[in-house]
C-alpha positions as CSV (number, residue, x, y, z in Angstrom):
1,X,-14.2,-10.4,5.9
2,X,-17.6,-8.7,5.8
3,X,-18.4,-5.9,3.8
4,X,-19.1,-2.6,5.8
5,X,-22.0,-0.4,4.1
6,X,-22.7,3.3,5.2
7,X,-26.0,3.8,7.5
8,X,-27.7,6.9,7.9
9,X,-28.7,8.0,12.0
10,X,-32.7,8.0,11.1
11,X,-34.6,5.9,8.6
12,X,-32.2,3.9,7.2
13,X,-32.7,1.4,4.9
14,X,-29.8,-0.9,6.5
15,X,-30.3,-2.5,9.3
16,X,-28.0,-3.6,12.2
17,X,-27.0,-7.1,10.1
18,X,-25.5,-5.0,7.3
19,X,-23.1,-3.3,9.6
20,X,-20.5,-4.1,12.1
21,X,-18.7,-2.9,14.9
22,X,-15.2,-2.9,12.5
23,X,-16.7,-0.4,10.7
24,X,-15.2,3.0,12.5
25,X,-11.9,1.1,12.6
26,X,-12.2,0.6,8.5
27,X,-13.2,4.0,8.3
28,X,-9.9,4.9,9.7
29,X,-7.7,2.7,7.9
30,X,-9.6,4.0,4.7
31,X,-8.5,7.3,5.5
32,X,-5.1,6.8,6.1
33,X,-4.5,4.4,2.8
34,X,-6.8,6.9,0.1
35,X,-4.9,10.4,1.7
36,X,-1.9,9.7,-0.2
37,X,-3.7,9.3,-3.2
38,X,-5.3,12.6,-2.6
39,X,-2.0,14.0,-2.2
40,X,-0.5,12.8,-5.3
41,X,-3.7,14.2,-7.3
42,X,-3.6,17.7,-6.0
43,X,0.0,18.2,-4.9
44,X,1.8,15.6,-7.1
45,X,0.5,16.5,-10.3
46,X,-0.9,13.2,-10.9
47,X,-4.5,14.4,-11.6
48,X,-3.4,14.6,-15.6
49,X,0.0,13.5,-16.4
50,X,2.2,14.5,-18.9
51,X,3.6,11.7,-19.5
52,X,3.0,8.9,-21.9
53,X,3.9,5.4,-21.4
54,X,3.2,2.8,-18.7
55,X,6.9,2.8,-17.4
56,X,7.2,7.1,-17.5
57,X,3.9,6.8,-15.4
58,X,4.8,4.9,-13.0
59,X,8.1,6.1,-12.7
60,X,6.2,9.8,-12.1
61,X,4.0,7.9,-9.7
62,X,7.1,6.3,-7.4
63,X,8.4,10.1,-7.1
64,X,5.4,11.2,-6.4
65,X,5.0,9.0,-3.5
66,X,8.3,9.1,-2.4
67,X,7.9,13.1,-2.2
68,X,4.7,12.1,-0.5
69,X,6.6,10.3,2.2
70,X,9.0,13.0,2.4
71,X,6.6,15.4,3.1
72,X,4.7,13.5,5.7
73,X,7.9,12.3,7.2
74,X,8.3,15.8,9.8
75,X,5.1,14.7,11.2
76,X,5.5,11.4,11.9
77,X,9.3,11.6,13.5
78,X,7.5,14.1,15.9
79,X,5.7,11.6,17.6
């Protein structure tokens, strides 16, 4: 696996052994893994929780996610 490293259009300072053809296709998969987490974080209310203790977290994180899934879950069944 080879790291991918953003590269500006003019004067980069990374040249073409830095990057890779994979990189778009990261890019996408990047999106598509880090969106949830942005969802939970502005949606879910896990930006601060309230709760305290690693097992209350976590169960606040698996609703979270499940809601997440719930939510997403119109779109994807219309495909």
């Amino acid at each position: 696996m080879t790291p991918h490293v953003a590269q500006k259009v003019r004067h980069s300072g990374i040249d073409g052994r830095t990057t890779h053809s994979g990189y778009a296709m990261s890019q996408r998969h990047r999106k598509k893994i880090e969106a949830p987490f942005g969802w939970a974080k502005t949606v879910g209310g896990m930006a601060q929780t309230v709760h305290r203790g690693l097992d209350r977290v976590r169960a606040q994180f698996t609703m979270t996610m499940a809601a997440c899934n719930l939510a997403r879950l119109p779109k994807l069944l219309a495909t």
